[in-house]
Jmol script that loads the backbone (N, CA, C; Angstrom):
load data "model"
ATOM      1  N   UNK A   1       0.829  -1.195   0.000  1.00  0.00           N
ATOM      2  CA  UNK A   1       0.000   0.000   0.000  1.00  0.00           C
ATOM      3  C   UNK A   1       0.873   1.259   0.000  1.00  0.00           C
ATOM      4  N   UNK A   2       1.934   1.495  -0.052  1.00  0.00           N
ATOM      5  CA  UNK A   2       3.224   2.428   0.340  1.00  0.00           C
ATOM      6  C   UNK A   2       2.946   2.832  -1.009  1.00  0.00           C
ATOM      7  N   UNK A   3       3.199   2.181  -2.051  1.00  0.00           N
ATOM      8  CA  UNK A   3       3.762   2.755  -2.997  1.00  0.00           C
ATOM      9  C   UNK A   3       2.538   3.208  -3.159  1.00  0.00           C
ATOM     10  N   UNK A   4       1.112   2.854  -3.315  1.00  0.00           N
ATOM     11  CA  UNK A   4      -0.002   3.487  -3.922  1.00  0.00           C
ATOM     12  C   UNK A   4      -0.386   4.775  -2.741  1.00  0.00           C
ATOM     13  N   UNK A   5       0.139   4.864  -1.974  1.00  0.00           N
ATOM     14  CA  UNK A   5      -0.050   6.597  -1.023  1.00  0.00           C
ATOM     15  C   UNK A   5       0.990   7.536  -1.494  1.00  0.00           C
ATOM     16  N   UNK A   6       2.130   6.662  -1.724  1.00  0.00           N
ATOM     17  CA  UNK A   6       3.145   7.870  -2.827  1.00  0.00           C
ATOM     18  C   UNK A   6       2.585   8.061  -4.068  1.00  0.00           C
ATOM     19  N   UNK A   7       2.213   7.377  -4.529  1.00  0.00           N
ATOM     20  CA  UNK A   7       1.552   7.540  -5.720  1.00  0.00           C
ATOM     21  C   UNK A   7      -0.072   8.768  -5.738  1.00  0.00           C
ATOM     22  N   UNK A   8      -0.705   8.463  -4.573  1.00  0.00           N
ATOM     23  CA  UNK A   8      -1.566   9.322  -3.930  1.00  0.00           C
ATOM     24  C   UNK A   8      -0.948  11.151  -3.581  1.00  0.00           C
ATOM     25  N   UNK A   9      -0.344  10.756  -2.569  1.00  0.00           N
ATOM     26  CA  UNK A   9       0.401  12.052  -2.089  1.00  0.00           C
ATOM     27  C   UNK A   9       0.673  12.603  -3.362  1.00  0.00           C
ATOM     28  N   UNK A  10       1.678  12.355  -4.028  1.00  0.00           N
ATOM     29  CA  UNK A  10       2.274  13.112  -5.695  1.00  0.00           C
ATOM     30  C   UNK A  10       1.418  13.577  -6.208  1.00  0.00           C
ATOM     31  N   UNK A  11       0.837  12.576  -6.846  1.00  0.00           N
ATOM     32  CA  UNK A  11      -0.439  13.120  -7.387  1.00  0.00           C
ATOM     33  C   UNK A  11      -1.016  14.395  -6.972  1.00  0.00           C
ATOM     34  N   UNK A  12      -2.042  14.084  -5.929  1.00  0.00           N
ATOM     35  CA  UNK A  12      -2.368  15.526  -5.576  1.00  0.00           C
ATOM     36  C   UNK A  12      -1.493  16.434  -5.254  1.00  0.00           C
ATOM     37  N   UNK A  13      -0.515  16.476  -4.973  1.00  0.00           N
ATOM     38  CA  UNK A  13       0.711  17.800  -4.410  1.00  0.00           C
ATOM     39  C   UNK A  13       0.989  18.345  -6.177  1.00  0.00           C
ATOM     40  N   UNK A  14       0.489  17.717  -7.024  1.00  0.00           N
ATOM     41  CA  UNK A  14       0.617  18.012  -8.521  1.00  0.00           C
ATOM     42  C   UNK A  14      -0.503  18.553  -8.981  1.00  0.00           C
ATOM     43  N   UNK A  15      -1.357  17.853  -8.599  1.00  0.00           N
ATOM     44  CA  UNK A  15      -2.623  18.656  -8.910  1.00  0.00           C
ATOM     45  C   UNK A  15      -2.888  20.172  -8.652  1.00  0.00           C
ATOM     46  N   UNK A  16      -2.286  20.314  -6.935  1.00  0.00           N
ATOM     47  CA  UNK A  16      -2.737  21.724  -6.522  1.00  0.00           C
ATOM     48  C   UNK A  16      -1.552  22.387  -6.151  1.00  0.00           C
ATOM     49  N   UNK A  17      -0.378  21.823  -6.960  1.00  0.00           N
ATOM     50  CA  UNK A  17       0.634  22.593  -7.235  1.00  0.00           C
ATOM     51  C   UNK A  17       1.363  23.215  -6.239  1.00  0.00           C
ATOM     52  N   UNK A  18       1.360  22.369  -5.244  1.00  0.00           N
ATOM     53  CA  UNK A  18       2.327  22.624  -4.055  1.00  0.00           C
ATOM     54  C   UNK A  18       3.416  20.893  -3.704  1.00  0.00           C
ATOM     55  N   UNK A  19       4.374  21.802  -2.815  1.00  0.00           N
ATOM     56  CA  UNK A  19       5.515  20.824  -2.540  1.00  0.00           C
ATOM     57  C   UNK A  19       5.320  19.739  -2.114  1.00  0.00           C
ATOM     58  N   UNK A  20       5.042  18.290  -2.240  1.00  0.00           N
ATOM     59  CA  UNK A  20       4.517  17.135  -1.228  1.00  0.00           C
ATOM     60  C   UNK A  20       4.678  17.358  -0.118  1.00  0.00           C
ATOM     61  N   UNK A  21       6.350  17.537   0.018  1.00  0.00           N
ATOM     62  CA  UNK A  21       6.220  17.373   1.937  1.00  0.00           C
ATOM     63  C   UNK A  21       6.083  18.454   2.292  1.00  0.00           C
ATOM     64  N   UNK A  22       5.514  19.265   2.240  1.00  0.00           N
ATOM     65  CA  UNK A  22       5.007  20.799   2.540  1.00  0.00           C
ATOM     66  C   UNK A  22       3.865  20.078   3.005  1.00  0.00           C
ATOM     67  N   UNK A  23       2.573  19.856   1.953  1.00  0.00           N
ATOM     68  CA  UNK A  23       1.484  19.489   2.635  1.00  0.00           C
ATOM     69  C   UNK A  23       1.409  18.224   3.192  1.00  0.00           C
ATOM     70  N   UNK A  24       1.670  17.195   2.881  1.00  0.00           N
ATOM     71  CA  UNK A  24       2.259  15.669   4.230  1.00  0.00           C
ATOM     72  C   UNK A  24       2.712  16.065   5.242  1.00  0.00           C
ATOM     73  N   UNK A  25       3.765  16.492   5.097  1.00  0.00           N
ATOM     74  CA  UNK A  25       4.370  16.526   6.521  1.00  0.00           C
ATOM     75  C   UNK A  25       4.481  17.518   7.480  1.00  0.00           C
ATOM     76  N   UNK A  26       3.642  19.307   6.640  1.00  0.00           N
ATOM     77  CA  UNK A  26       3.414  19.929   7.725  1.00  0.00           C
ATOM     78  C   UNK A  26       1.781  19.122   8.230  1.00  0.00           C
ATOM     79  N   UNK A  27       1.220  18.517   7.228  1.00  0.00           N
ATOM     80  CA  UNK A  27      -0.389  18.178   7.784  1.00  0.00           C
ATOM     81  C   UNK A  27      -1.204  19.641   7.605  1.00  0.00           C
ATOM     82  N   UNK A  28      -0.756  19.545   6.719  1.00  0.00           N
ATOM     83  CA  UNK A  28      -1.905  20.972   6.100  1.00  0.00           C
ATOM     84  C   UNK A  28      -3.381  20.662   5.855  1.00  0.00           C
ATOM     85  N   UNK A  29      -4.508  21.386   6.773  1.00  0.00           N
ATOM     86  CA  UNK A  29      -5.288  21.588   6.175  1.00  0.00           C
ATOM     87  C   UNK A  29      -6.178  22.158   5.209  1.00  0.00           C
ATOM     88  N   UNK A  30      -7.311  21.398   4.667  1.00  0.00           N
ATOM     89  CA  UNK A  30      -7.634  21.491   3.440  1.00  0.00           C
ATOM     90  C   UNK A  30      -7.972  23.034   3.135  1.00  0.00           C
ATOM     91  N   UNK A  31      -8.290  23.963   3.638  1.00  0.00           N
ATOM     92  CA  UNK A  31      -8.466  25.279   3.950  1.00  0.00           C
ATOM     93  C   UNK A  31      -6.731  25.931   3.976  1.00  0.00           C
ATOM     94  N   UNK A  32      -5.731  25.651   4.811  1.00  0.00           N
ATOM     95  CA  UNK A  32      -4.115  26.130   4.324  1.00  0.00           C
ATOM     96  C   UNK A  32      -4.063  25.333   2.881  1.00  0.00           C
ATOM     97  N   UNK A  33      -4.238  24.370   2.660  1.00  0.00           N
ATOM     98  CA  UNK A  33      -3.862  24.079   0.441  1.00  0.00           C
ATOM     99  C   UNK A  33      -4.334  25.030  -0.146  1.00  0.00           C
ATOM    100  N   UNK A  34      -5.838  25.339   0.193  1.00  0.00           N
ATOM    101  CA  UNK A  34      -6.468  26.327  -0.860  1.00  0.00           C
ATOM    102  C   UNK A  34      -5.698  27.628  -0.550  1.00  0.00           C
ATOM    103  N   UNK A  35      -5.356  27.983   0.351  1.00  0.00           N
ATOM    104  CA  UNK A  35      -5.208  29.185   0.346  1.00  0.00           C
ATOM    105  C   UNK A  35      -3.216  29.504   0.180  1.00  0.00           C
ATOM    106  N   UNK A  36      -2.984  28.374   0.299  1.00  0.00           N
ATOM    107  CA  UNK A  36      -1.701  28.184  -0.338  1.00  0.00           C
ATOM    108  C   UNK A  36      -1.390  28.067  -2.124  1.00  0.00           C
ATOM    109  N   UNK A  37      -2.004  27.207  -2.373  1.00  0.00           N
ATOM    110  CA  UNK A  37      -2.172  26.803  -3.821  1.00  0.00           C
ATOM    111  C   UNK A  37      -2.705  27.908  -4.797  1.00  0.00           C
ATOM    112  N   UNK A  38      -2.012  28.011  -5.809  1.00  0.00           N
ATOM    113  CA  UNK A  38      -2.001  29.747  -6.595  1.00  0.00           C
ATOM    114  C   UNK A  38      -3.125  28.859  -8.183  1.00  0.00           C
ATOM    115  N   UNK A  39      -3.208  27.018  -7.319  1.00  0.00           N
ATOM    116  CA  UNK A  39      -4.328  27.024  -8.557  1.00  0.00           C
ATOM    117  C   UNK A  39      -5.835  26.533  -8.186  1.00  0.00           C
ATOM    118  N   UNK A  40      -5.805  26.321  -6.673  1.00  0.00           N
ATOM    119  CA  UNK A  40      -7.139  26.711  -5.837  1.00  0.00           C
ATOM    120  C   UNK A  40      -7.905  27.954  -5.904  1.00  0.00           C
ATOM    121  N   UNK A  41      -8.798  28.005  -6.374  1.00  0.00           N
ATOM    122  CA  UNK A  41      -9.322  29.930  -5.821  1.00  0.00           C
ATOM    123  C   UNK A  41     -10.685  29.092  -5.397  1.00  0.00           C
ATOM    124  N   UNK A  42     -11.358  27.961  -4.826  1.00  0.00           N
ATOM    125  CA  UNK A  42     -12.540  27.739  -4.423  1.00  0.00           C
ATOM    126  C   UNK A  42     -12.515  26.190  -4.092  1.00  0.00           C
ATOM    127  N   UNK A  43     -13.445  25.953  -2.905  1.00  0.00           N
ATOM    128  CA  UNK A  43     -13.745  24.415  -2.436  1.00  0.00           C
ATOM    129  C   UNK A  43     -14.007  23.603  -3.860  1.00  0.00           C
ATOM    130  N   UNK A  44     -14.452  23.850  -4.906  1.00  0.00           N
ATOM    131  CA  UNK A  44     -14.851  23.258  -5.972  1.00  0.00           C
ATOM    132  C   UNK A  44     -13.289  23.172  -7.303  1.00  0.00           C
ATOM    133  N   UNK A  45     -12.467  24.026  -7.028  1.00  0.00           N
ATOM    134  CA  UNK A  45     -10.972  23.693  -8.055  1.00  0.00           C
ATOM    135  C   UNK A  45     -10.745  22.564  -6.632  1.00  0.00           C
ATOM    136  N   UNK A  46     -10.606  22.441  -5.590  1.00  0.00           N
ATOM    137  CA  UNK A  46      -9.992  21.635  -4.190  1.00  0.00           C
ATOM    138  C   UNK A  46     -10.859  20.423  -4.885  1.00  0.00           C
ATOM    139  N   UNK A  47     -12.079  20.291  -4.565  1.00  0.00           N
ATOM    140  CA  UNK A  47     -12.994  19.067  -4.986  1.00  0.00           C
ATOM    141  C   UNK A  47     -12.287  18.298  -6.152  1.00  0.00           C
ATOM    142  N   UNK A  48     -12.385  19.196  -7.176  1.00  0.00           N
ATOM    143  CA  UNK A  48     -11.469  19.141  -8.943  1.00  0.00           C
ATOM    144  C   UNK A  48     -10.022  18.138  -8.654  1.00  0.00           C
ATOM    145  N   UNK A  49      -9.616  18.482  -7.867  1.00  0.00           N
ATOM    146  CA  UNK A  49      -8.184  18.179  -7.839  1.00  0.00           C
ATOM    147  C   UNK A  49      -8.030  16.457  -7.125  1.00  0.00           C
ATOM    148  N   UNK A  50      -9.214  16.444  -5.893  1.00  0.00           N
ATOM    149  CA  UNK A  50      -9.201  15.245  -5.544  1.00  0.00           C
ATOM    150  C   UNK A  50      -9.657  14.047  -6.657  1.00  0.00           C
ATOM    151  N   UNK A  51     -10.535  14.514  -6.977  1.00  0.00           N
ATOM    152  CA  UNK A  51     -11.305  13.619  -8.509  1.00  0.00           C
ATOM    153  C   UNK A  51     -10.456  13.658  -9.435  1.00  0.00           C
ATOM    154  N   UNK A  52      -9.648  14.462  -9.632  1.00  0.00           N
ATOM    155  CA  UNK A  52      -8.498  13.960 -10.699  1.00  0.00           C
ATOM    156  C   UNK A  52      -7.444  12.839 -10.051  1.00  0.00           C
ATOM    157  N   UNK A  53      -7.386  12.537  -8.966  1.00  0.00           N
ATOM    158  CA  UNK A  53      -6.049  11.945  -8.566  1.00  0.00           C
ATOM    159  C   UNK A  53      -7.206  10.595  -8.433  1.00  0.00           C
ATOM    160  N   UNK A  54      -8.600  10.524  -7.894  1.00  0.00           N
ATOM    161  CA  UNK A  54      -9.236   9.495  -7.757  1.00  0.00           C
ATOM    162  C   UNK A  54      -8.972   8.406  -9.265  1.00  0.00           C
ATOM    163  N   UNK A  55      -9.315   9.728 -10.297  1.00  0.00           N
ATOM    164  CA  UNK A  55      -9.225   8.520 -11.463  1.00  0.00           C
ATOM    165  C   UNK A  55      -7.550   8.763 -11.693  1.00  0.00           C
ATOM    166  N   UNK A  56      -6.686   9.351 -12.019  1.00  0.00           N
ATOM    167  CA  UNK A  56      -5.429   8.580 -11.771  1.00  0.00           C
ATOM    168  C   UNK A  56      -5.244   7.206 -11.424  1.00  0.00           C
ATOM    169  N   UNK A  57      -5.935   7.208  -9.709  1.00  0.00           N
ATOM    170  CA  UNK A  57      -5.970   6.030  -9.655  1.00  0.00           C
ATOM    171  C   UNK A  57      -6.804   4.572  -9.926  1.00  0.00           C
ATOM    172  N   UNK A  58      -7.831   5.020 -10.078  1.00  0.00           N
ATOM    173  CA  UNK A  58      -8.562   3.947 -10.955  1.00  0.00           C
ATOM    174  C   UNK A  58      -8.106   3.878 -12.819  1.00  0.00           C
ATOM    175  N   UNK A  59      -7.099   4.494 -13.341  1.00  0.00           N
ATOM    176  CA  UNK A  59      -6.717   4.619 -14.348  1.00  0.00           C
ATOM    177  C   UNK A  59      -5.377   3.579 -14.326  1.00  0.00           C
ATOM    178  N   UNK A  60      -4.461   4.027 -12.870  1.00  0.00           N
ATOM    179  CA  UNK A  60      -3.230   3.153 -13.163  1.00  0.00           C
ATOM    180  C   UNK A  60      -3.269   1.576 -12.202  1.00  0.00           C
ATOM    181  N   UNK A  61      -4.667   1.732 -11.334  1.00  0.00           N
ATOM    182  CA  UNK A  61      -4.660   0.788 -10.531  1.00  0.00           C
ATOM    183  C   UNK A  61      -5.949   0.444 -10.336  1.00  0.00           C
ATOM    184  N   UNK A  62      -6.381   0.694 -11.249  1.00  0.00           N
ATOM    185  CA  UNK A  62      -8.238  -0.417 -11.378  1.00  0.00           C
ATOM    186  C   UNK A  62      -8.937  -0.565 -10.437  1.00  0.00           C
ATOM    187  N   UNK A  63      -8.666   0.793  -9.314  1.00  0.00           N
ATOM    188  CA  UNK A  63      -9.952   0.995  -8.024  1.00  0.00           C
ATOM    189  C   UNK A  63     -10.387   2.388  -8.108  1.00  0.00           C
ATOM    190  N   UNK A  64     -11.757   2.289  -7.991  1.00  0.00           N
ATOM    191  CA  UNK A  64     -12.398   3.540  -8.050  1.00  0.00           C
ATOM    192  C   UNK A  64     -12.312   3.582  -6.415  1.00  0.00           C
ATOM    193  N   UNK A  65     -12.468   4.751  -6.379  1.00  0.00           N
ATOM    194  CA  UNK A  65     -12.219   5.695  -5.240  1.00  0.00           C
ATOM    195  C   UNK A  65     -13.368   6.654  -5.162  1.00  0.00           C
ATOM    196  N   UNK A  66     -14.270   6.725  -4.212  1.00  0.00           N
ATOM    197  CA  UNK A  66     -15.470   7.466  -3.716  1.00  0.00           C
ATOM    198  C   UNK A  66     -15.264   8.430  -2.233  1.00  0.00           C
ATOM    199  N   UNK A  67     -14.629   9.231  -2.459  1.00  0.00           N
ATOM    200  CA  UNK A  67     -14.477  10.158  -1.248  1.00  0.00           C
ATOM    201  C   UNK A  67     -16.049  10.585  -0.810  1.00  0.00           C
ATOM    202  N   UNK A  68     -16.213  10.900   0.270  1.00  0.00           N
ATOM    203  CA  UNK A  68     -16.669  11.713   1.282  1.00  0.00           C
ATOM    204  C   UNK A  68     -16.567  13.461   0.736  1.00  0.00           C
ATOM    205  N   UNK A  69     -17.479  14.375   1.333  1.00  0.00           N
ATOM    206  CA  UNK A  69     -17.478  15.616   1.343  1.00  0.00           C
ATOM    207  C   UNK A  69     -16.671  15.789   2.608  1.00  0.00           C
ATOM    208  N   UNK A  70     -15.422  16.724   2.921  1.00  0.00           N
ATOM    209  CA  UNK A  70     -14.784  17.017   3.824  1.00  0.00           C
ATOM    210  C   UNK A  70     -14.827  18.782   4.358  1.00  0.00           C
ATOM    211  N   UNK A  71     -15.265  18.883   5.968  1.00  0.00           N
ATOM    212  CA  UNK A  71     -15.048  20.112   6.288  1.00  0.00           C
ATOM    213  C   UNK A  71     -13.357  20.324   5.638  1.00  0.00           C
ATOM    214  N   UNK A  72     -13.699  21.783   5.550  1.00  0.00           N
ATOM    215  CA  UNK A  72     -12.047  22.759   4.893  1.00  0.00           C
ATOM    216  C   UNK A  72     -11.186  22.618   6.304  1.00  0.00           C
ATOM    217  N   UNK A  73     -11.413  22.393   7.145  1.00  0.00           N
ATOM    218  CA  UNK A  73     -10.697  22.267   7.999  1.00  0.00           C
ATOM    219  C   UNK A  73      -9.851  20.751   8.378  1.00  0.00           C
ATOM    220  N   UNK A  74     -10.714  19.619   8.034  1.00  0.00           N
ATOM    221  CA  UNK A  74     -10.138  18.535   8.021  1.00  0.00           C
ATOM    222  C   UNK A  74      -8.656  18.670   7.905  1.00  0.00           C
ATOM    223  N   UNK A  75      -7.396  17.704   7.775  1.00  0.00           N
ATOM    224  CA  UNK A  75      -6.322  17.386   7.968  1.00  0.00           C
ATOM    225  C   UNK A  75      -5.795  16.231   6.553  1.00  0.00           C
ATOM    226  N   UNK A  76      -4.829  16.780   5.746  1.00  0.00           N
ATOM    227  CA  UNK A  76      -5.032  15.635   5.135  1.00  0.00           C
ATOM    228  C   UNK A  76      -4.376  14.772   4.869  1.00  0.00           C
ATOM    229  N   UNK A  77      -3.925  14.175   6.136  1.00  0.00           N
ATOM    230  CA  UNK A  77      -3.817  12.716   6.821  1.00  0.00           C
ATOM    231  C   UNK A  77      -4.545  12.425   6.353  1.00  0.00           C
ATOM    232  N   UNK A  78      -5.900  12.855   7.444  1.00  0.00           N
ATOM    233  CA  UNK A  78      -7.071  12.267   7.383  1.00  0.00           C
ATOM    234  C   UNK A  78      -7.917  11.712   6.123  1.00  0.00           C
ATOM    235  N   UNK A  79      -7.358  13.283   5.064  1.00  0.00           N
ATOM    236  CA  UNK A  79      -8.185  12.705   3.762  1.00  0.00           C
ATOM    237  C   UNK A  79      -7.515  11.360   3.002  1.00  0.00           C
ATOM    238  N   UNK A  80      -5.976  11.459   3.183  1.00  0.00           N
ATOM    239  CA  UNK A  80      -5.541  10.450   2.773  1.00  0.00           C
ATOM    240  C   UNK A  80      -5.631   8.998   3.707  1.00  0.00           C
ATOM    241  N   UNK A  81      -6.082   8.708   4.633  1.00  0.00           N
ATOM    242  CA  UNK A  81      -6.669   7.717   5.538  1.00  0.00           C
ATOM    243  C   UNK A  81      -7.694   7.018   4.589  1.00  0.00           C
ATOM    244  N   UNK A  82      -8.478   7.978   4.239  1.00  0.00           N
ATOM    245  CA  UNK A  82      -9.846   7.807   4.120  1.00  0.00           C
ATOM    246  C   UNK A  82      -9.706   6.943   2.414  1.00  0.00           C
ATOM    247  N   UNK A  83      -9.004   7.769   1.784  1.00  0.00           N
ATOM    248  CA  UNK A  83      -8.501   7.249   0.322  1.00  0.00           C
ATOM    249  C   UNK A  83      -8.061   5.844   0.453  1.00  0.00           C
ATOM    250  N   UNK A  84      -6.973   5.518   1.683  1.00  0.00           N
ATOM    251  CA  UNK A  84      -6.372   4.257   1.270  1.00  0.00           C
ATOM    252  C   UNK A  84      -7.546   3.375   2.097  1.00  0.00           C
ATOM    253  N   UNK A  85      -8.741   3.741   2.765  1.00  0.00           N
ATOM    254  CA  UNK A  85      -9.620   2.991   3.418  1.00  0.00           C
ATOM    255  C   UNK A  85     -10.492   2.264   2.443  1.00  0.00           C
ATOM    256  N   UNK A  86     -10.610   3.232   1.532  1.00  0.00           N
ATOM    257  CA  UNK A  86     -11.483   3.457   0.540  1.00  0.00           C
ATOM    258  C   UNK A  86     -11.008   2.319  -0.551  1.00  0.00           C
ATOM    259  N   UNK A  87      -9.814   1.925  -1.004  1.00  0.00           N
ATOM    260  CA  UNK A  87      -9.335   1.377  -1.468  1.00  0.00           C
ATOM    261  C   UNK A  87      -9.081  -0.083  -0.886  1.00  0.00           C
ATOM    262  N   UNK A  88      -8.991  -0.108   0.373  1.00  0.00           N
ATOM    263  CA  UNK A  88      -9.056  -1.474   1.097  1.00  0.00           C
ATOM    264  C   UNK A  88     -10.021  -1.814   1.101  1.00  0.00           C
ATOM    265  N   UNK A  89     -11.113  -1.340   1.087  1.00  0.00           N
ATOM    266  CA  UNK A  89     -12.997  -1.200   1.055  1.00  0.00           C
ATOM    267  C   UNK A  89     -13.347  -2.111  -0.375  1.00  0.00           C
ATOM    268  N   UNK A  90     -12.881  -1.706  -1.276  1.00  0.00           N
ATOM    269  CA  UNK A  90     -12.578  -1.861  -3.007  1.00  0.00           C
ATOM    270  C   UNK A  90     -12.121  -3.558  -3.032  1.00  0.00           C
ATOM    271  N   UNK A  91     -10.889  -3.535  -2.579  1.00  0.00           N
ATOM    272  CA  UNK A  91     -10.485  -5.102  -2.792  1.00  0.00           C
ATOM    273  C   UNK A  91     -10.831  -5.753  -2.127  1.00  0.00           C
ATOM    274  N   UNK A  92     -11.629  -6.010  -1.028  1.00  0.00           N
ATOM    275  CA  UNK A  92     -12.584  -6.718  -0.367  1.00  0.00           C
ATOM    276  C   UNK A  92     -13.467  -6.937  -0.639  1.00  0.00           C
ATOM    277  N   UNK A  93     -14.319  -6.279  -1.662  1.00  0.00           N
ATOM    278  CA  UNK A  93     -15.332  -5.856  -2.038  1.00  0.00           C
ATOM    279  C   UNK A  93     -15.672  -7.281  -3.219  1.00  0.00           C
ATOM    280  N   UNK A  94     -16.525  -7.868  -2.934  1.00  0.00           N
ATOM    281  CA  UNK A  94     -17.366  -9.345  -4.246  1.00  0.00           C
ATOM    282  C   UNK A  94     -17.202  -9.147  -5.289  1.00  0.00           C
ATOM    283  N   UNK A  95     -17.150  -7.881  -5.747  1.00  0.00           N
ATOM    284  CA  UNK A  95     -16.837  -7.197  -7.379  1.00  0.00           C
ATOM    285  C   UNK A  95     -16.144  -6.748  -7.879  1.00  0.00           C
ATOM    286  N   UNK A  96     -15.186  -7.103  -7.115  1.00  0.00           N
ATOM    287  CA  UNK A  96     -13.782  -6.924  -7.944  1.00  0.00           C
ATOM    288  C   UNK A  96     -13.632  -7.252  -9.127  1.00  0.00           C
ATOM    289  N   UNK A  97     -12.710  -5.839  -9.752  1.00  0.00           N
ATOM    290  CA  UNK A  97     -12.272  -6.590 -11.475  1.00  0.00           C
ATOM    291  C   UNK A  97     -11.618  -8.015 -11.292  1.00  0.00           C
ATOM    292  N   UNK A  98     -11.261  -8.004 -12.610  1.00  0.00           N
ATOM    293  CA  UNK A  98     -10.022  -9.479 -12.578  1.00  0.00           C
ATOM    294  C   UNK A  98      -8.761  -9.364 -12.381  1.00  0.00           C
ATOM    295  N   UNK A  99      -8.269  -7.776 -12.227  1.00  0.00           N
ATOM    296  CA  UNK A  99      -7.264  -7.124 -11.277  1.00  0.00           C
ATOM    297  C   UNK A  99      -7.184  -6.494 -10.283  1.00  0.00           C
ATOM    298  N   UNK A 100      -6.782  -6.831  -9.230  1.00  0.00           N
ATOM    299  CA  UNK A 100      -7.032  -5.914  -7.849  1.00  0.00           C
ATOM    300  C   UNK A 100      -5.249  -5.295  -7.860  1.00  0.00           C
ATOM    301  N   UNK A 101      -5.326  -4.468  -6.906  1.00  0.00           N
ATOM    302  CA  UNK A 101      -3.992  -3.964  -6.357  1.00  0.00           C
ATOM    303  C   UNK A 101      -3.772  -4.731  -4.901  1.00  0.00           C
ATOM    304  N   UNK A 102      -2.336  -4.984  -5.000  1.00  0.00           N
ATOM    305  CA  UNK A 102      -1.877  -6.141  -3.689  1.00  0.00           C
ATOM    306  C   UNK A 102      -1.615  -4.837  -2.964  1.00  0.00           C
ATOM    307  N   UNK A 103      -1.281  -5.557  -1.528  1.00  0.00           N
ATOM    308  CA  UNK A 103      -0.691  -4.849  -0.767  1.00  0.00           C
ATOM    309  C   UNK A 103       0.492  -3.828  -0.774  1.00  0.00           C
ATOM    310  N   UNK A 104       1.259  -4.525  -1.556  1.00  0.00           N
ATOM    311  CA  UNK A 104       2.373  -3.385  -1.921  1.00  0.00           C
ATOM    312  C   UNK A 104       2.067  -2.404  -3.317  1.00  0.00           C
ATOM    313  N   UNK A 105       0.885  -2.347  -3.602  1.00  0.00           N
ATOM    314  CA  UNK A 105       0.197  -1.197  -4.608  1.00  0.00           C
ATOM    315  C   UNK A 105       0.580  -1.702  -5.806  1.00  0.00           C
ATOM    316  N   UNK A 106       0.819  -2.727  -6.051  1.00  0.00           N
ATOM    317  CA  UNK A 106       0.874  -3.397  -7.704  1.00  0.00           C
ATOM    318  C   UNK A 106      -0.041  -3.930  -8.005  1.00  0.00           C
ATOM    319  N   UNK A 107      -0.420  -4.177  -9.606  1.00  0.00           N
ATOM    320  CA  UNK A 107      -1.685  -4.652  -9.783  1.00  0.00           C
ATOM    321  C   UNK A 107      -1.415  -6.554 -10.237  1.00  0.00           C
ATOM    322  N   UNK A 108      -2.097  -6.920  -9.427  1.00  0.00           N
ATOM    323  CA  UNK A 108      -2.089  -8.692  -9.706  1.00  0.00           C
ATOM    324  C   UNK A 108      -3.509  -9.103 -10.187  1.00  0.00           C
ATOM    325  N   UNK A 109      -3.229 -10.410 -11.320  1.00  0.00           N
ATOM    326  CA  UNK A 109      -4.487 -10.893 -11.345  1.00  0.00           C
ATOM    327  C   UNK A 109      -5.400 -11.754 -10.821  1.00  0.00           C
ATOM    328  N   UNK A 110      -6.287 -11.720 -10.922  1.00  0.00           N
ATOM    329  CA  UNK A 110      -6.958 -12.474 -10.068  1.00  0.00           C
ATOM    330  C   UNK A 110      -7.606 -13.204 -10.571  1.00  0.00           C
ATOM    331  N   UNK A 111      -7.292 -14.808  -9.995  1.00  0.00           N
ATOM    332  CA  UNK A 111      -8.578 -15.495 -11.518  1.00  0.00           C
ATOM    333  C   UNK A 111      -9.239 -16.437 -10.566  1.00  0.00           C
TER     334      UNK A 111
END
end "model"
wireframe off; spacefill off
backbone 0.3
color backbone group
């Protein structure tokens, strides 16, 4: 799962055009991105940005991803908690494609 939260983290720190470990590792909330990020100007470019990294990852790793609406204040740990929950939720899940992502964020088949 490591590699698919780096793969997570990047992503969005690309999307909204700030430094990864700026927002990881100070734990910026979603309210400091927007108002950090020079390509945020509203909760809805923020929304934009998560849904792009969602299908990223259902693009390079064959799980859709269904976030939650998050107060601007949330933490995003937290949002990223919720992503890789969301994704453990997915491969557990009876309906899985005929590829899931393993634990270490590669995609295996499943027959």
């Amino acid at each position: 799962m490591l590699e698919l939260t780096q793969f997570i983290r990047a992503s969005f720190a690309s999307s909204v055009n700030l430094n990864e470990s700026h927002i990881f590792e100070s734990d910026l909330s979603l309210a400091q991105i927007m108002s950090q990020s020079e390509t945020l100007h509203n909760s809805v470019d923020l929304m934009e940005a998560f849904a792009k990294v969602a299908n990223q990852v259902k693009r390079n790793y064959g799980v859709r991803v269904r976030l939650p609406a998050f107060p601007m204040e949330t933490r995003i740990s937290e949002v990223l908690s919720v992503f890789v929950a969301e994704i453990e939720r997915y491969r557990e899940a009876d309906d899985a494609p005929a590829s899931a992502v393993t634990s270490s964020g590669s995609i295996q088949e499943v027959s």
